[in-house]
C-alpha positions in Angstrom: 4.1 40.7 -2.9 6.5 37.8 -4.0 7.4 37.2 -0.1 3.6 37.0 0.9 3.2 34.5 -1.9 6.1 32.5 -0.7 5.1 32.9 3.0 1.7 32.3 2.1 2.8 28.5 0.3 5.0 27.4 2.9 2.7 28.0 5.7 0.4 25.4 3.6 2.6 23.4 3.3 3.6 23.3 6.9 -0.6 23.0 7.7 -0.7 20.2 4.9 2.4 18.4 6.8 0.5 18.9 10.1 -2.4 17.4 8.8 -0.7 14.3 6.8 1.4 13.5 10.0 -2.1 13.4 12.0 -4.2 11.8 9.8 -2.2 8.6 9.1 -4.4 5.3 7.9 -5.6 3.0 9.8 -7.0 -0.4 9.8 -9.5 -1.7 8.1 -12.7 -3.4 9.8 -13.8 -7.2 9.0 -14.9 -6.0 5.5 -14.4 -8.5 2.9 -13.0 -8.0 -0.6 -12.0 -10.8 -3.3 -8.0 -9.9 -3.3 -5.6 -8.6 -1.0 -2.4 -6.8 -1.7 0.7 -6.2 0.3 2.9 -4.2 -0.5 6.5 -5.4 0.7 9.0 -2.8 2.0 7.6 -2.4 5.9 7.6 -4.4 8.9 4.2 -6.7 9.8 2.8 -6.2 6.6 2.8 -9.5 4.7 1.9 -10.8 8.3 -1.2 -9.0 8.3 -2.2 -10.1 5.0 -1.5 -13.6 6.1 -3.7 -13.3 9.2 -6.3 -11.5 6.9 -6.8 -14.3 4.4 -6.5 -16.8 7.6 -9.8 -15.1 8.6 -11.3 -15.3 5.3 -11.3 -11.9 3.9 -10.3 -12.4 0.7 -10.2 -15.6 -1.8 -6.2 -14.9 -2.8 -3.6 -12.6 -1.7 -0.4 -11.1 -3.9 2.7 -10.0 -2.2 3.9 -6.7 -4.5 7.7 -6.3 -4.9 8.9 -9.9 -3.1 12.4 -10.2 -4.1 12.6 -12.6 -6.4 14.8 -14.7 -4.5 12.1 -15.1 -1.9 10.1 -18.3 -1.8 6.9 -19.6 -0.6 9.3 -22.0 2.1 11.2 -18.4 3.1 8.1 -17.2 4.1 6.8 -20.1 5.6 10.2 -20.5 7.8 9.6 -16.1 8.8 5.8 -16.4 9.4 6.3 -19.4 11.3 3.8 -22.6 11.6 0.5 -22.8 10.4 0.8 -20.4 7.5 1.7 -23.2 5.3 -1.8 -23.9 3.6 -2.4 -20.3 2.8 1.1 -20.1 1.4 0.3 -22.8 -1.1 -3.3 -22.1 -2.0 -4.0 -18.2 -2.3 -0.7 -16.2 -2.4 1.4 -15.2 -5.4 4.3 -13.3 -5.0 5.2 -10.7 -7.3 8.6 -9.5 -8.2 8.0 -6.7 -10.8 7.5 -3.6 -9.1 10.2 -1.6 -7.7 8.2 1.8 -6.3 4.9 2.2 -5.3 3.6 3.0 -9.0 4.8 -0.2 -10.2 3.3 -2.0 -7.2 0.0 -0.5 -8.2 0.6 -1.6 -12.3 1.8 -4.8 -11.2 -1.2 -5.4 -8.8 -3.6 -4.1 -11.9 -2.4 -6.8 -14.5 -2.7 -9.3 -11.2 -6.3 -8.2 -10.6 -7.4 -8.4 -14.3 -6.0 -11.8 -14.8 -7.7 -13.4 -11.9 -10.9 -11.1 -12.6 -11.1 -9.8 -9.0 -13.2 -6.1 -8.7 -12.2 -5.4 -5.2 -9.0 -5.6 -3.4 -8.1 -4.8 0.1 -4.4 -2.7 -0.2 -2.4 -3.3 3.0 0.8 -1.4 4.2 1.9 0.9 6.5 -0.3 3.7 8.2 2.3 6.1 6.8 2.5 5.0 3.2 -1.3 4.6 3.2 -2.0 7.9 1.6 0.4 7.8 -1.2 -0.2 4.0 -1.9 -4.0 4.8 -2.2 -3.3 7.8 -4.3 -1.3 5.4 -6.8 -3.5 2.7 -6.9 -6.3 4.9 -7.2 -4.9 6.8 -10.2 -3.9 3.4 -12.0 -6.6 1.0 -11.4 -9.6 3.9 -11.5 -13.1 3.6 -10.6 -13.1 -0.2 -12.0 -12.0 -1.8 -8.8 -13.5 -1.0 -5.0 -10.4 -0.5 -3.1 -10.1 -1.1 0.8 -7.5 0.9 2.8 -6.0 -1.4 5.1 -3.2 0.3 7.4 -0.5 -1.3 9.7 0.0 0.9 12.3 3.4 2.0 13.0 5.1 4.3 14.9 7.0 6.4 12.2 10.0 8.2 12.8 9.5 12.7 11.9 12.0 12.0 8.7 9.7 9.0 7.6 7.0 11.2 7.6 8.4 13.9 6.3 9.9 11.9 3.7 6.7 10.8 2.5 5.0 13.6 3.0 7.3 15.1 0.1 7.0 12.0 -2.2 3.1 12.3 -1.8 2.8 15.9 -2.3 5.7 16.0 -5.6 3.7 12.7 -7.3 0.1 14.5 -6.8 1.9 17.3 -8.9 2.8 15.0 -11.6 -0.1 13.7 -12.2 -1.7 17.5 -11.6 1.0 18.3 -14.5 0.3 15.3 -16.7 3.9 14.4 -15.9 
């Protein structure tokens, strides 16, 4: 009985591994929201949010868990020409968060201060799911929230990686933990 059980839960969790690694996010449309956040941490990412408010699909953008050694001129000098005006009008950089929770708390305080409602999340098509999950959970049914991937071509340990992390934090929050 015990062995079906276990046989039983790991071959879900293999089908819910499948089914994560097939479904990954992917971009947005031309939808517009008042903010954008990117979270840092993945290649092309702040680039897309720069091209995104470039096109007009937000009013101001906040870059969640910039080192705090990072400036507005670093960016400008990676991003390259042209990026300059958005740099200095509409993004913030924020250096609180560490994790995808605290990018999600940090990005909460940021959205209440400014008074936005809707917020267009960008990262990776592999962190998606979790990232939503989080910012879901923290910011509720207050704020419209916009899934905004960056495709990628993850690597089977990246996604099995984050498979885990997504699976163990839907527990915790399952478990109140």
């Amino acid at each position: 009985m015990i062995l079906r059980l276990a046989a039983i839960l790991l071959l879900l969790y293999a089908l819910g591994f499948a089914l994560f690694s097939v479904t990954l996010g992917q971009p947005a449309g031309a939808d517009v929201t008042q903010a954008i956040v990117v979270l840092t941490g993945g290649p092309n990412r702040i680039e897309r949010g720069v091209a995104l408010m470039r096109e007009g699909r937000a009013r101001r953008m906040l870059i969640a868990g910039a080192d705090p050694s990072v400036s507005r001129a670093d960016l400008q000098k990676r991003l390259g020409p042209g990026t300059s005006k958005v740099l200095r009008c509409c993004v913030d950089l924020g250096s609180e968060s560490v994790d995808t929770r605290s990018n999600a708390e940090e990005a909460g305080r940021w959205l209440s201060k400014n008074g936005f409602t809707s917020l267009r999340l960008v990262t990776s098509d592999w962190h998606m799911r979790r990232a939503a999950y989080e910012f879901r959970h923290h910011l509720g049914p207050r704020y419209s929230l916009l899934t905004d991937a960056v495709p990628t071509r993850p690597r089977f340990l990246t996604l099995f990686g984050e498979y885990n992390k997504y699976v163990l934090r839907r527990a915790a929050v399952w478990l109140d933990m």
